[in-house]
N, C-alpha and C positions, 0 to 999 in steps of 0.2 A: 599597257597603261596601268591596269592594277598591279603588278607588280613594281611598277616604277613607285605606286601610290603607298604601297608596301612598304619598299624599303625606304621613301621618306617619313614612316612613319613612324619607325625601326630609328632611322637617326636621330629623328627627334627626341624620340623616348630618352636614346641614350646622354641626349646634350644635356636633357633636362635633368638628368640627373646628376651629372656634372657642374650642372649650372651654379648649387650653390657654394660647391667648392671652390669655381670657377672665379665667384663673385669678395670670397673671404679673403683667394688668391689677389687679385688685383687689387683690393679697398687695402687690405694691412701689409702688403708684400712691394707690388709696383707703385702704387700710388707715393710711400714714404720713399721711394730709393729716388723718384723723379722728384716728385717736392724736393726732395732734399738737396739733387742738382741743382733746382731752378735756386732755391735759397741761397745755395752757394753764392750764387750770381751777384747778389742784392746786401746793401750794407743793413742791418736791421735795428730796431732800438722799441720792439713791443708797439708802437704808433704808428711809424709808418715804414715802407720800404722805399728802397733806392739803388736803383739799377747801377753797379760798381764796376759789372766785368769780369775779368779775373783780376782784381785787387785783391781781394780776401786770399789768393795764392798767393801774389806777391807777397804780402805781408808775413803769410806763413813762411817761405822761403825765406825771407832776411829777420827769420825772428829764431835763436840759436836755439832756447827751450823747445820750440819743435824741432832740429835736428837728434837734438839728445832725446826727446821723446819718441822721435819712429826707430834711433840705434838701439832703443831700451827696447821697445814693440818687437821687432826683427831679434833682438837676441832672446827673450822671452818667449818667444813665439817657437822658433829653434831649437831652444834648451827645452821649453815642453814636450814640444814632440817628440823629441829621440828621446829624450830620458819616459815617456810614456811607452811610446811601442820598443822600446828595447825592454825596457822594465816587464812588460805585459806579458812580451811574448817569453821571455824569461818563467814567469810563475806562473802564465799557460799553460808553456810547454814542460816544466817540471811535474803538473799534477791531474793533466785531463785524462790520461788515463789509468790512473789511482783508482782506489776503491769510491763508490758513490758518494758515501756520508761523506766521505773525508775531504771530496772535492765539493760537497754541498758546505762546509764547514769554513773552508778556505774561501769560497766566494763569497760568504754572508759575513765575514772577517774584512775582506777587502771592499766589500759593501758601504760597510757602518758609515763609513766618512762620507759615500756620497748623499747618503740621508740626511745629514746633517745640515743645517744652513749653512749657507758659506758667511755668513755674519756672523752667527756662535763659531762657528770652525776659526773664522780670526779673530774673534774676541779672547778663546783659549791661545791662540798663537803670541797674541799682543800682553794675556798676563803671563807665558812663561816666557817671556820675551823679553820682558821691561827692566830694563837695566836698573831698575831704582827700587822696586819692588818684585819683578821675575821670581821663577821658582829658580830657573837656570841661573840668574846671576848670584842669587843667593849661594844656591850650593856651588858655584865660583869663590865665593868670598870664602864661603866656609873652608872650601880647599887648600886658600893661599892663593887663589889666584888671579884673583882683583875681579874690575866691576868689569861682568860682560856685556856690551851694546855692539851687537851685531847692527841692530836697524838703524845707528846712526853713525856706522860709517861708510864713506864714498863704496867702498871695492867687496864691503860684504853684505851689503845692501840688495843688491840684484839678486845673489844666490838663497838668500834666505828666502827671500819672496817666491821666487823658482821653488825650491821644496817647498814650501805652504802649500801653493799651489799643485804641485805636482802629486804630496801625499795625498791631496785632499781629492783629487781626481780620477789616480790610475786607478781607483776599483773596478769600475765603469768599465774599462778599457781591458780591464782581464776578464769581466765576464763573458762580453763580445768575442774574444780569445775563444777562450775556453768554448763557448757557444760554437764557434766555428770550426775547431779542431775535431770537436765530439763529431762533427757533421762530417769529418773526411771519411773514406772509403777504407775501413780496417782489412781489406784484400790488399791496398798497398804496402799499412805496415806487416801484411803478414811475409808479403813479396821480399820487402826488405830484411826481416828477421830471417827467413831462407838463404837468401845472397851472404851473409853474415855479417851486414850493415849495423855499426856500431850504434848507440841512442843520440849519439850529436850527429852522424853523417841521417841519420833516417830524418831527425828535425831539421837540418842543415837543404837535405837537398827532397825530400817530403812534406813535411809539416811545414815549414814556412812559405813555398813556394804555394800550396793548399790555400792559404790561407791569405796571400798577397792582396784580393776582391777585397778583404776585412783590414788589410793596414792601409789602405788609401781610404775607405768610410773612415777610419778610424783618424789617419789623419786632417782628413780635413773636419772634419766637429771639431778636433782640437785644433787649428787653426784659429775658424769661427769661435770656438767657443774663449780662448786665450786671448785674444783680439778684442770680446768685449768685458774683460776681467775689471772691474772697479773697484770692489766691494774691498778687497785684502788689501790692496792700496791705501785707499781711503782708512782704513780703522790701524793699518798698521804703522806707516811713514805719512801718509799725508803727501808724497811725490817727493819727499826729505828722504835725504841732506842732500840742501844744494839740485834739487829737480833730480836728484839719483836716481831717483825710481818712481818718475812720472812717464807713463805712458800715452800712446793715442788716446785712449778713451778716457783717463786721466785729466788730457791738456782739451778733449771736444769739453768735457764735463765741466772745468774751469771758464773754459771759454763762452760758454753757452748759460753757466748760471753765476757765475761771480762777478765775470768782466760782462757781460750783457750784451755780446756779441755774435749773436745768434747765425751771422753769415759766417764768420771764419769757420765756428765750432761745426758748419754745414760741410764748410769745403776742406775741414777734416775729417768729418763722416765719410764725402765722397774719395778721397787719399785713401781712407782705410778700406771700404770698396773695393778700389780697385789692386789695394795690396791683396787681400782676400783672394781677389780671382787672380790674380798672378801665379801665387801660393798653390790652389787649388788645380789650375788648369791642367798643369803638368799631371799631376794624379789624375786627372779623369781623362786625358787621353792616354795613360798609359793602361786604365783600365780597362777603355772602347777598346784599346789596340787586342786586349786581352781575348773580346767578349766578338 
């Protein structure tokens, strides 16, 4: 009996301290993903609600600007993440095991950007950008080469945004690199420098295999975090020319405070959800399969 008294006492302790993480967990985490279902559901206008169904999907399905917004999301989403963990493990695996300064030098180089706001970050994007005042177009003219407007047109519009975005992110993503490579077992590359394993075959079937646990973390933050990108949108095209480069979070964001329709812009919250864990789930069971 006392020890049964014991170990409930023992559990308790440990809930309790649990508890208020427990608590932050479900009030800002579960709480808004369910509201946000239940919203879905319901037409809204700030006054009152009105139980709709799934009209608020209908409506997104027979509405063409959300097609071109989840084909811009899915290609965005894509084009980040291979151009980050390709890029990362690239300038990873070029310098983690370099001299110390020089790899401390190169991380706080690839750093800078992500200290930055991402509001300033495309405020600088948007004036070397500006076809009418740019630094770029300018030294266009000066060249002979006429006016450059990348951000307003249809087919060069996605790619620019893509690099903004992508410069302004991979530092992140090579420190984590580098973070994880330092942590491999240097008994293996000594194994391989014996064998007389070239520097691509020791990273090729070494180092990146090492490091596989760190490119599924790695990709899904960039998933999630791509998914709720606004800010470079909004200050650079505005979802111009022509809805080019509007995306989910884009078309929730219009919907929810321009047009006042606070049930669609839910049951495009809940779409993006469930892309998210589509996205995702493949990398966490290939990681369990791992682990």
């Amino acid at each position: 009996m006392r020890l049964r008294k014991q170990a409930l006492q023992a559990n308790l302790t440990g809930y309790l301290f649990i508890l208020p993480q427990m608590a932050i967990f479900l009030l800002f985490l579960v709480y808004p993903i369910v509201e946000g279902i239940r919203l879905s559901l319901y037409q809204i206008n700030y006054q009152n609600e009105r139980f709709v169904g799934l009209d608020n999907y209908a409506s997104l399905f027979s509405d063409p600007v959300f097609f071109k917004a989840l084909l811009n999301t899915v290609v965005f989403v894509v084009c980040i993440v291979l151009l980050t963990v390709g890029f990362a493990l690239f300038a990873a695996s070029a310098v983690f095991d370099k001299n110390a300064k020089y790899v401390s030098f190169i991380r706080g180089s690839y750093y800078i950007p992500v200290m930055v706001s991402m509001v300033v970050m495309s405020m600088v994007w948007s004036f070397l950008l500006n076809p009418a005042s740019g630094l770029i177009s300018y030294l266009a003219r000066e060249a002979g080469a006429g006016q450059v407007n990348v951000l307003g047109g249809g087919k060069t519009v996605m790619p620019v945004i893509i690099f903004v975005t992508f410069a302004t992110n991979v530092g992140q993503t090579i420190i984590l690199y580098i973070a994880a490579m330092i942590g491999v077992p240097k008994d293996l590359f000594e194994a391989a420098e014996v064998d007389g394993a070239s520097r691509w075959q020791t990273i090729r079937h070494i180092l990146i295999p090492s490091v596989q646990p760190s490119t599924v973390y790695i990709s899904i933050i960039n998933i999630i975090a791509v998914l709720k990108i606004f800010v470079v949108i909004q200050l650079l095209t505005g979802g111009g020319p022509n809805n080019g480069s509007v995306t989910l979070m884009y078309y929730l964001y219009n919907n929810a405070f321009k047009f006042n329709q606070l049930g669609t812009a839910s049951a495009v919250g809940v779409i993006m959800f469930l892309i998210t864990l589509l996205l995702s789930v493949p990398q966490l069971r290939s990681m369990l399969r791992q682990t």
